[in-house]
C-alpha positions as CSV (number, residue, x, y, z in Angstrom):
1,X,80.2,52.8,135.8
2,X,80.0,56.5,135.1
3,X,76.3,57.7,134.5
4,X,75.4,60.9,132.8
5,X,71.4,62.3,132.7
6,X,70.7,64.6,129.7
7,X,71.3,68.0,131.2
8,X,75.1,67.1,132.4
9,X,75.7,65.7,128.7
10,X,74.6,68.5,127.1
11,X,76.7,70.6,129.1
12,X,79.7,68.5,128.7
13,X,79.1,69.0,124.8
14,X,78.5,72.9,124.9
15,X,81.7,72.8,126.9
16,X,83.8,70.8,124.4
17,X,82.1,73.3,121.8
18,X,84.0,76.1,123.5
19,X,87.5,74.5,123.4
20,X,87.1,73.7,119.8
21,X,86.1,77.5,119.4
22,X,88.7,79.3,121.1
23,X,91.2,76.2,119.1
24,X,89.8,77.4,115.8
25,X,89.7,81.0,116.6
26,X,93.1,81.2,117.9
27,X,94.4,79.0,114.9
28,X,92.7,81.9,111.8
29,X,94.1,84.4,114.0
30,X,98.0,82.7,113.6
31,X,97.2,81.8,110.3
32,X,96.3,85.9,109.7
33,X,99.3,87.3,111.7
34,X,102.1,84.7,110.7
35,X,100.9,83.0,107.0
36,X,99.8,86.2,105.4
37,X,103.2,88.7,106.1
38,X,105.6,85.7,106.4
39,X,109.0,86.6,105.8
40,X,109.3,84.2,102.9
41,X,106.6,86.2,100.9
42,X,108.3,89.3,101.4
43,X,111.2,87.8,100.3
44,X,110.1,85.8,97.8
45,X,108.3,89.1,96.1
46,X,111.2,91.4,96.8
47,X,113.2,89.1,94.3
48,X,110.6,88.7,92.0
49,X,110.4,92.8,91.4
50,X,114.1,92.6,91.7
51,X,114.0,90.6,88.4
52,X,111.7,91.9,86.8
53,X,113.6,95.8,86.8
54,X,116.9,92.9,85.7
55,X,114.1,91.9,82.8
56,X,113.6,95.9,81.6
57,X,117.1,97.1,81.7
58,X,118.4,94.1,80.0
59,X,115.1,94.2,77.4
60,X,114.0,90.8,78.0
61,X,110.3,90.5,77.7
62,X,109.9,86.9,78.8
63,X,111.8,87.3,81.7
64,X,109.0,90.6,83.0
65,X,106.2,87.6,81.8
66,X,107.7,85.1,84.1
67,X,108.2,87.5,86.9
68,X,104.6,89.0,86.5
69,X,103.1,85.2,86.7
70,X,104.8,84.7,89.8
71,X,103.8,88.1,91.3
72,X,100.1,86.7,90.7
73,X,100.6,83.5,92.2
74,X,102.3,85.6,95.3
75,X,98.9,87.4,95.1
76,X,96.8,84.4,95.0
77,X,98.5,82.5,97.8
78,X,97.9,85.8,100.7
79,X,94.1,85.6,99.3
80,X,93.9,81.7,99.8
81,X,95.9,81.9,103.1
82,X,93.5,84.7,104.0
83,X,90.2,83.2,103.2
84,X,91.5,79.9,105.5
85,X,92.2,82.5,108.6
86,X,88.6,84.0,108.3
87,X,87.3,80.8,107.5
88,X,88.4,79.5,111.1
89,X,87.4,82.3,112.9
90,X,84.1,82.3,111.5
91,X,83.8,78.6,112.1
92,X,84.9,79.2,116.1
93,X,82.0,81.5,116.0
94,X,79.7,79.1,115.1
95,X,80.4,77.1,117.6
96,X,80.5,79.3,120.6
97,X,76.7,80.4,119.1
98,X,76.3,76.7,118.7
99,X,77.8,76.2,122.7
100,X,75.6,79.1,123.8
101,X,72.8,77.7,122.3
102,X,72.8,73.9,123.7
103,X,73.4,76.0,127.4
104,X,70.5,78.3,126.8
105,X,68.6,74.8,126.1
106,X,69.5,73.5,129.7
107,X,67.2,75.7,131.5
């Protein structure tokens, strides 16, 4: 049977800490670099501007409406995707100040 005293414990925790910290930080920074300028947005916006210059020349106001809606939604969806990125770097900050913290605790 495997015994553990308290010191080796909480080094095995600030250890597992660190994984989960360099997981989380390298997951916002993907998130950041491949969610927020995804090709699909770009697309997806280019198409929407491209029908809302169709709306003006042709004069149809609900068509511009439409397209301006979905230019907001574009907007809303890089801010949410955002805020998740930063959200798991932060939190893989945390815990390496939370891994740094039960080490500093070990002597």
């Amino acid at each position: 049977m495997l015994t553990l005293d308290v010191d080796q414990l909480v080094m095995i925790m600030a250890t597992i800490m660190v994984v989960m910290g360099v997981i989380s930080i390298a997951a916002g920074i993907l998130v950041l670099v491949f969610r927020v300028s995804g090709k699909e947005v770009h697309n997806l916006a280019n198409q929407t501007a491209r029908l809302a210059q169709k709306g003006i020349a042709d004069e149809v106001s609900g068509l511009v409406g439409n397209a301006s809606s979905l230019l907001d939604a574009l907007n809303q969806l890089v801010r949410t995707t955002t805020g998740v990125g930063v959200f798991l770097i932060l939190t893989g900050f945390a815990l390496f100040a939370g891994a740094f913290y039960l080490a500093q605790q070990l002597h």
